[in-house]
C-alpha positions, -999 to 999 in steps of 0.1 A, spaced: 0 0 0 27 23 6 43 16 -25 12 26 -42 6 57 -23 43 69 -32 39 62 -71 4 79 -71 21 110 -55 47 107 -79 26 106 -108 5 137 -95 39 156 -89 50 147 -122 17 157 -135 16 193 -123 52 200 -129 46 190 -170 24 218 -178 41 245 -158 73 233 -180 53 234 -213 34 266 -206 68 284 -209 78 271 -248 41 279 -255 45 315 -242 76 316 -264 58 305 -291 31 330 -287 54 356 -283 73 347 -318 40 348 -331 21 378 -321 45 405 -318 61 414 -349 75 441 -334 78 455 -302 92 488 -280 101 487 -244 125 501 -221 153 481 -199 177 479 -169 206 452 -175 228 439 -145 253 423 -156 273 397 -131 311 386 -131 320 357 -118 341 359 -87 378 366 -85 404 351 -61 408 377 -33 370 389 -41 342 387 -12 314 391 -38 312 393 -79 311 423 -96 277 439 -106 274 465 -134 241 479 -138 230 500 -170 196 510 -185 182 521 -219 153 518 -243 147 485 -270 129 478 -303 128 454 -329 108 447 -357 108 411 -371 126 396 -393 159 414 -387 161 447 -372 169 458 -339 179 484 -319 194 487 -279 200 526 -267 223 522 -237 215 555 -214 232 551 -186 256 550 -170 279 550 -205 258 560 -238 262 533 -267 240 520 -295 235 491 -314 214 489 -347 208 457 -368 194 471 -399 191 440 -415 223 438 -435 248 450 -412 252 455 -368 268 488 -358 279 495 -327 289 529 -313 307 536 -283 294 575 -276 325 587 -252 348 572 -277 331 579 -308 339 544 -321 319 529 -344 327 488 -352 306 473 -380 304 438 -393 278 416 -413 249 413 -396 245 374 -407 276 366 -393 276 389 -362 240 372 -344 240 334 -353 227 318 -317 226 353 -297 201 361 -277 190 388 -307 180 362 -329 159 344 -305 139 380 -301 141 393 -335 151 366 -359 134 336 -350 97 335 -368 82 305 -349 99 274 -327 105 254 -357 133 281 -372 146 285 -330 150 252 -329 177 249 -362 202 268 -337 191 263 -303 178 234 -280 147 245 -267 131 235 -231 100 247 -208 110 255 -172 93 256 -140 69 291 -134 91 314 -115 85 349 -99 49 346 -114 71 343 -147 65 312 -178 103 303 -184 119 291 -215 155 279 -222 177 283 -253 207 262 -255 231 271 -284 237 240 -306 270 251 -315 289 253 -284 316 276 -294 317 292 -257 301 325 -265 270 316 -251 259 294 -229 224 293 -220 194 318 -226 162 321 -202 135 338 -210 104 348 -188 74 359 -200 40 375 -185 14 363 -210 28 368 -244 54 396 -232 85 397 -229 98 404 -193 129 391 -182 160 377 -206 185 363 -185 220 352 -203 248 332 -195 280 335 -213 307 308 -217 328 324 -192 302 322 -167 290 361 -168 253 363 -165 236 398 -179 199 398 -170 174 421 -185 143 434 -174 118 453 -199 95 475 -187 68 498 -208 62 469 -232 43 478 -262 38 448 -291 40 459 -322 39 498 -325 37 523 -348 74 517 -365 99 545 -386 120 528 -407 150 556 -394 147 537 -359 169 512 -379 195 532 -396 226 541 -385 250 567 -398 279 573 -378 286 608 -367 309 630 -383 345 620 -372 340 587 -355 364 561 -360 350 536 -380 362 497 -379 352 473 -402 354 435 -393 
């Protein structure tokens, strides 16, 4: 009998942790399929891991406004505490460093690959996700559906990518590099697909910058 009582717990554990699991990857999936585009605004902490003689890792914190607009463009505006911007315009990913006025430039195609950018912009559906990344539901957390991305290709860059989301919107994306440095963000002001100007995705750097091409 108390075999029995211990499986049939088991199996009713095991039953409500499935679809708290599942409800994640279908919140991904709505969220690939609804919003086309979206604006929002974002504070990113990003995490070092610790050093020897260290009491406690490193913390950076930084904040700035998002938007993308499926299937390629992007763009991050990095406030504070340092200004930079990034723009995919869907051929090419600028980045400019304000205080330096640097600009770096590369082919977009070969600069996002399995970044945390094409799971957000990119990606049209699971099926396309799933080419690059291994894709799994995770427990609910802080009233949060959870998804993880795994890249495929392990080349260190990137290890692991959760995302939590409130309905179909995008709240929390919380990275993990190969070199164990996490950088979570968390949107705020959400909007799906807004009113879009194509000059949101256009870069043209500023008279004087140093501009590398890689």
């Amino acid at each position: 009998m108390r075999i029995r009582t211990l499986l049939a717990l088991a199996a009713l554990c095991w039953a409500v942790v499935l679809p708290a699991q599942a409800d994640g990857l279908k919140a991904l999936e709505a969220f690939l399929r609804e919003a086309g585009s979206a604006r929002a605004e974002f504070t990113q902490v990003v995490t070092s891991p610790t050093r020897a003689g260290e009491a406690a890792p490193r913390k950076r914190t930084s904040n700035g406004r998002f938007v993308f607009q499926r299937p390629d463009r992007f763009r991050f505006d990095y406030l504070k505490p340092f200004e930079q911007v990034i723009v995919a315009d869907g051929r090419q990913l600028w980045l400019h460093d304000v205080d330096l006025n640097q600009v770096t430039v590369r082919a977009q195609k070969d600069a996002l690959g399995s970044t945390p950018a094409a799971i957000i912009a990119s990606a049209p559906d699971l099926g396309a996700l799933r080419a690059s990344f291994d894709l799994r539901g995770a427990p609910e957390q802080d009233g949060l559906q959870w998804a993880e991305a795994t890249p495929k290709q392990r080349d260190g860059q990137l290890r692991k990518v959760r995302l939590g989301f409130a309905g179909t919107q995008l709240s929390v994306l919380d990275i993990e590099d190969g070199l164990g440095q996490r950088s979570v963000l968390r949107f705020t002001n959400w909007q799906n697909n807004p009113a879009l100007r194509a000059e949101e995705f256009r870069f043209d750097p500023p008279a004087g910058a140093d501009v590398i091409r890689q």
